[in-house]
C-alpha positions in Angstrom: 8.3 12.7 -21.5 9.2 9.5 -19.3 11.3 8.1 -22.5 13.3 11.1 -23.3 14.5 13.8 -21.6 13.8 17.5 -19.6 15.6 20.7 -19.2 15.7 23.8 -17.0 17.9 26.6 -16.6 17.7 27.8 -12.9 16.3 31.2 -12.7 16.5 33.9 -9.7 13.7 32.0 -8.0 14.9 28.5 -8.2 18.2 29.8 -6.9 19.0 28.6 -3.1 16.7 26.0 -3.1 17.2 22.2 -2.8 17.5 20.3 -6.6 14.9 17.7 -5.7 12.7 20.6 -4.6 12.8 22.6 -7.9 12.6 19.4 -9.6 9.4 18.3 -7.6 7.8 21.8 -8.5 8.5 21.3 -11.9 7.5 17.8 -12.4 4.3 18.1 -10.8 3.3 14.3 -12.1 6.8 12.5 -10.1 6.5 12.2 -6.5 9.5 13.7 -4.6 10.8 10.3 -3.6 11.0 9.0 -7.4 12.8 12.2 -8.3 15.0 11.4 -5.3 15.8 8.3 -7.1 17.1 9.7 -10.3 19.4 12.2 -8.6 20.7 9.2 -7.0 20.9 6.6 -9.7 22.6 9.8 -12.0 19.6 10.3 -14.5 20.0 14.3 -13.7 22.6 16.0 -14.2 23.4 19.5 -13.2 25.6 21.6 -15.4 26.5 18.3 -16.5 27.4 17.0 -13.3 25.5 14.5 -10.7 24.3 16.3 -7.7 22.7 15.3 -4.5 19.9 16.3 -4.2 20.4 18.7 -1.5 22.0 20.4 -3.5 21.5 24.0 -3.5 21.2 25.5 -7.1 22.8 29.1 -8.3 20.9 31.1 -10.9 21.7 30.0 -14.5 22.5 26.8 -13.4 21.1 23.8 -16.3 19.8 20.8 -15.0 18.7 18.1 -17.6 16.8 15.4 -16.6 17.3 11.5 -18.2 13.7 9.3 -17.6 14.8 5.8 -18.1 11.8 4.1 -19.7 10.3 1.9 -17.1 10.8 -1.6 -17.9 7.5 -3.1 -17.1 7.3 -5.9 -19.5 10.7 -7.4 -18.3 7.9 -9.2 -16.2 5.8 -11.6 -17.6 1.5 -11.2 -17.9 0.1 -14.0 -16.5 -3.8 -15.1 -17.0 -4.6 -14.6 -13.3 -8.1 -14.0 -12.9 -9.3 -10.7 -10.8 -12.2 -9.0 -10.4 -12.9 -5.7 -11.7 -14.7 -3.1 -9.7 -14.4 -0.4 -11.7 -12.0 0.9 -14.3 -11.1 3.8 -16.8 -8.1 5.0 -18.7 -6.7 6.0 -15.3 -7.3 3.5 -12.9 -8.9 0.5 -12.0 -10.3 -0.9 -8.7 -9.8 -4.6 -8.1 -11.0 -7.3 -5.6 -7.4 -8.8 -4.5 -7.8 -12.7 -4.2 -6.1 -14.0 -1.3 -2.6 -15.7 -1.3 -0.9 -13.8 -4.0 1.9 -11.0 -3.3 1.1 -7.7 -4.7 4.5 -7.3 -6.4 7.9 -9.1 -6.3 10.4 -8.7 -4.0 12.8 -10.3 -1.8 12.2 -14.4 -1.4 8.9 -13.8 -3.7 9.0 -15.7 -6.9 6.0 -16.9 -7.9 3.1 -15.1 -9.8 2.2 -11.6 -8.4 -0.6 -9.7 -8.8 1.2 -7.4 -10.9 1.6 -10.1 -13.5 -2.1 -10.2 -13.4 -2.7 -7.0 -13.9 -0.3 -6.5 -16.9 -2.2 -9.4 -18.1 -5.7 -7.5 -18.0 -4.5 -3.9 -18.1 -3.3 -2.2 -21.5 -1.3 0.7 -19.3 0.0 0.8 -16.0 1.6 3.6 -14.3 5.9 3.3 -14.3 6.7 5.4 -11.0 7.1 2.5 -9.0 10.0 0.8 -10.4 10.4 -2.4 -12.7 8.9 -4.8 -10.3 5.9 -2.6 -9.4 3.9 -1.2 -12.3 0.9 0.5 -11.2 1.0 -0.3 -7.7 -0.1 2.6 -5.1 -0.5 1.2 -2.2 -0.5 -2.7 -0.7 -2.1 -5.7 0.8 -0.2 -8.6 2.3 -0.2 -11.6 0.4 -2.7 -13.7 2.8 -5.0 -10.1 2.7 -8.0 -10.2 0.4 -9.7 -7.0 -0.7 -9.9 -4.2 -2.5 -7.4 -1.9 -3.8 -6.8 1.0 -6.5 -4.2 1.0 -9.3 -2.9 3.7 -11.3 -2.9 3.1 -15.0 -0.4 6.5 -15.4 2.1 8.7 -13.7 -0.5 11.3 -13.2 -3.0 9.2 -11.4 -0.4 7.5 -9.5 1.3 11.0 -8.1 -2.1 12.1 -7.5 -3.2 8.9 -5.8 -0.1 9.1 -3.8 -0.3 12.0 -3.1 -4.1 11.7 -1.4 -2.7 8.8 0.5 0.6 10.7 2.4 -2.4 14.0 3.1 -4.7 10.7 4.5 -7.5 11.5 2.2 -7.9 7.3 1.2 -10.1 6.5 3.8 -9.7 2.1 3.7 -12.2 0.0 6.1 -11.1 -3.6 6.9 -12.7 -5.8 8.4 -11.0 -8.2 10.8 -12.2 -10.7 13.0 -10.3 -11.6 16.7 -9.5 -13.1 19.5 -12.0 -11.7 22.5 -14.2 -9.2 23.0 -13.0 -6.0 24.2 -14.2 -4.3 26.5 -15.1 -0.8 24.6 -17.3 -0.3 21.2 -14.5 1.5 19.6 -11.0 3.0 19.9 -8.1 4.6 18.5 -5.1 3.1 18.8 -1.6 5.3 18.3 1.3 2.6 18.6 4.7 3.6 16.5 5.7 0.3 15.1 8.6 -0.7 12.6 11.0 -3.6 12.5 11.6 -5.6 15.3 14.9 -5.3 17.0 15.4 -9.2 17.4 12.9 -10.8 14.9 13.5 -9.0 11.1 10.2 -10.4 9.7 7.7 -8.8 12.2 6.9 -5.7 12.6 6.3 -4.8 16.9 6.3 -1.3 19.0 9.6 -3.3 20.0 12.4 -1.4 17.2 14.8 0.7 16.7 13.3 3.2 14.4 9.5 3.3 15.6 7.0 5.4 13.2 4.0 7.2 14.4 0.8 4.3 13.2 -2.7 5.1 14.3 -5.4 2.8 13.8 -9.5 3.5 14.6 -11.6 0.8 15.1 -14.8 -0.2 16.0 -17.0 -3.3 17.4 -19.5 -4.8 15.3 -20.4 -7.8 16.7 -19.6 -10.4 19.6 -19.6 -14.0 19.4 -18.4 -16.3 22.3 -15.1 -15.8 22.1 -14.6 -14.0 19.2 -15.3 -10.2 17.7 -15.7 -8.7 14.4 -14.1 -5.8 14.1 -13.8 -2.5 11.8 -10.6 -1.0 11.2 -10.1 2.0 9.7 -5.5 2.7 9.4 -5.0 6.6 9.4 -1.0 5.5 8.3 0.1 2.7 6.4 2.5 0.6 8.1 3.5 -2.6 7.2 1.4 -5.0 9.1 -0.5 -1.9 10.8 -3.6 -3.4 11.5 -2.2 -6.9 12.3 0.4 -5.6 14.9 -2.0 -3.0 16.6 -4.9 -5.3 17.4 -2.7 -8.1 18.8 -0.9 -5.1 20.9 -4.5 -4.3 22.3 -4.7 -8.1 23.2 -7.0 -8.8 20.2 -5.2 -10.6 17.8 -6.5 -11.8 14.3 -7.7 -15.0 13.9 -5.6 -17.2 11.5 -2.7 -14.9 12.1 0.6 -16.9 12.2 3.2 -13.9 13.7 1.4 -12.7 16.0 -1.1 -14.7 17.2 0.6 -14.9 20.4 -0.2 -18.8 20.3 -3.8 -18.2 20.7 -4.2 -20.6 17.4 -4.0 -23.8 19.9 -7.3 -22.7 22.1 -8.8 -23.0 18.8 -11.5 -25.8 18.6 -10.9 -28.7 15.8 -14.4 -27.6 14.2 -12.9 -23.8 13.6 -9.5 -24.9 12.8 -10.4 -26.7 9.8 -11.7 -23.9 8.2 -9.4 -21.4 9.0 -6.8 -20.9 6.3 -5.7 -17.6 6.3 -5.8 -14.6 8.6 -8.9 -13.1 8.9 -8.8 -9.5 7.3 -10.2 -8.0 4.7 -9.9 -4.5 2.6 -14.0 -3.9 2.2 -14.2 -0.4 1.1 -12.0 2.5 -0.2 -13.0 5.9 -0.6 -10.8 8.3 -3.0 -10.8 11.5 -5.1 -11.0 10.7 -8.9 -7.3 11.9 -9.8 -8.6 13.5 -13.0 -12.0 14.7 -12.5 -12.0 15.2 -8.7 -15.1 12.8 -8.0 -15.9 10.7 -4.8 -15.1 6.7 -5.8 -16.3 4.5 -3.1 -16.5 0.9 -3.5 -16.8 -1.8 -1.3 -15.5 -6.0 -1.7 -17.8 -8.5 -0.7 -16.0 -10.8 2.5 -15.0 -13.9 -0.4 -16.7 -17.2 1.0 -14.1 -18.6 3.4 -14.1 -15.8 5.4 -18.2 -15.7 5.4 -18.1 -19.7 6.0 -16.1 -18.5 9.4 -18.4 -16.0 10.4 -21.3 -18.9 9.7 -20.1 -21.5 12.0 -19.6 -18.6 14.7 -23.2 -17.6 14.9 -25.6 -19.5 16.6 
C-alpha cells in the first residue's frame, strides 16, 4: 500500500468529522501525525482537491490517498558494528554504542546509527521520514543503551502507539553529583527549549511540556550516587535536565553540569568521557503477538571502569 495509492468515499458516518480523523481510523497502521503530514505535503486529495486536515467531510465526499515510497536508501548502509539483543521480522532490540546520533538531522553529518542499521537490517519501517527509517524512539548521541526498532509500519504505529499510552517502561541508569537526601522521587518539571540558550532544554521556556521522571537511589559513594531513572514522558534531554534541576546533575554532563566538572579530582577526570547514563532495560508488548519483551544492556566498560575507581 505505501507505494501506491488508497480510496474512500465518505459515507453518513464519516460525515462531520475531521479528514485526518477518518483517515487515522482507516489507516489503522499510520499514526495520526504521519497522516497529518500527507494532508500537508498534498499526497491526499479530497474530491480532488488538498484539504487541511481539519477539514470537515460531507457524505459522498472521495478522498484518495498518494503514499510516497519512503526513500530510505537515499542514505547510505554503513558497516557499523551493534549488538543485537533480539530480533524478528518486526523488530530488533539493539545495544546503542555511545557517540553516534541516532539519525541525521540538523549540523549532524557523520555516520548515524541508522546507517548501521540499514547496514544489518533487510527491512525497516518508513513512517519516520527519509532520514529516520525504523526509528521509534531516541537516545542522545553521548547515551549508550538499549533501544527498539521497527522493521514495518505496523510495528512502528504499534510501538508508537504503546509509547504516547506510556506502556514502554525504559530504566536508565545515571550516576551524579551528591547524594540526595531521599531513596526515591518523582520529579514533575515541564521542560522545553530554553528561552535564551536554543541548545538546552530548562523549566526556563516559552512553551513548557508536562515531563515526569521517577527515580530511585541505589547506591552512595563519597560524593557521588547511582541512580535509577525511570522517564514516564519523553522529552528531549528529560532525564538530563530533571536531575540537574533537583541539584544532581550527571557526571560528565557538559550543558548542564552547572560547572560541577571542575570539583572533579584529576584521577576521575581522566576517565570520564562521556555523560554518565545509560538505557539498561526496556519493557514492551510484542506489536504482533502481544508478548512481554524485556531486555536489559549491560553498563559497556567505561562506565563500569567509573563505578570501579568510585568504590572503595
Amino acid at each position: 500500500m505505501d507505494n501506491y495509492s488508497w480510496q474512500l468515499i465518505a459515507d453518513i458516518n464519516a460525515q462531520g468529522k475531521r479528514l485526518d480523523k477518518v483517515l487515522s481510523d482507516n489507516l489503522k497502521d499510520k499514526s495520526r501525525a504521519y497522516i497529518v503530514k500527507l494532508i500537508k505535503q498534498g499526497y491526499v486529495l479530497c474530491n480532488d482537491k488538498e484539504r487541511k486536515a481539519s477539514y470537515l467531510l460531507r457524505k459522498n465526499d472521495f478522498i484518495k490517498v498518494h503514499f510516497p515510497k519512503p526513500k530510505i536508501y537515499d542514505l547510505q548502509p554503513i558497516d557499523i558494528p551493534i549488538e543485537f539483543l533480539f530480533e524478528d521480522s518486526d523488530i530488533a532490540i539493539i545495544n546503542k554504542p555511545p557517540f553516534i546520533s541516532v539519525h541525521h538531522g540538523s549540523g549532524i553529518n557523520s555516520p548515524t546509527l541508522v546507517n548501521a542499521l540499514m547496514h544489518h537490517c533487510d527491512n525497516l519501517s518508513g513512517i519516520g521520514g527519509i532520514m529516520r527509517p525504523g526509528i521509534v524512539h531516541r537516545l542522545d548521541k553521548e547515551t549508550s543503551g538499549i533501544m527498539v526498532v521497527a522493521k514495518n509500519d505496523i510495528a512502528h504505529k504499534n510501538l508508537s502507539d504503546q509509547f504516547s499510552k506510556r506502556q514502554i517502561k525504559k530504566t536508565y541508569l545515571a550516576l551524579v553529583h551528591g547524594i540526595p537526601k531521599d531513596k526515591e522521587g518523582l520529579i514533575k518539571i515541564g521542560i522545553g527549549r530554553d528561552k535564551k540558550n536554543k541548545t538546552k532544554i530548562s523549566n526556563n521556556s516559552n512553551s513548557p511540556k508536562s515531563a515526569i521522571t521517577g527515580w530511585r537511589l541505589k547506591k552512595a559513594f563519597d560524593k557521588f550516587s547511582l541512580i535509577e531513572a525511570n522517564p514516564l514522558t519523553g522529552r528531549t534531554h528529560q532525564i538530563r535536565v530533571h536531575l540537574s534541576l533537583i541539584g544532581h546533575p550527571i557526571l560528565g554532563d557538559k550543558i548542564y553540569m552547572k560547572g560541577l566538572n571542575s570539583n572533579i579530582e584529576n584521577g576521575l577526570k581522566k576517565i570520564v568521557k562521556r555523560h554518565f547514563l545509560h538505557a539498561e532495560s526496556l519493557s514492551f508488548h510484542h506489536p504482533r503477538n502481544n508478548k512481554v519483551i524485556k531486555l536489559s544492556a549491560k553498563l559497556p566498560k567505561e562506565l563500569n571502569s567509573i563505578i570501579e575507581y568510585l568504590t572503595p
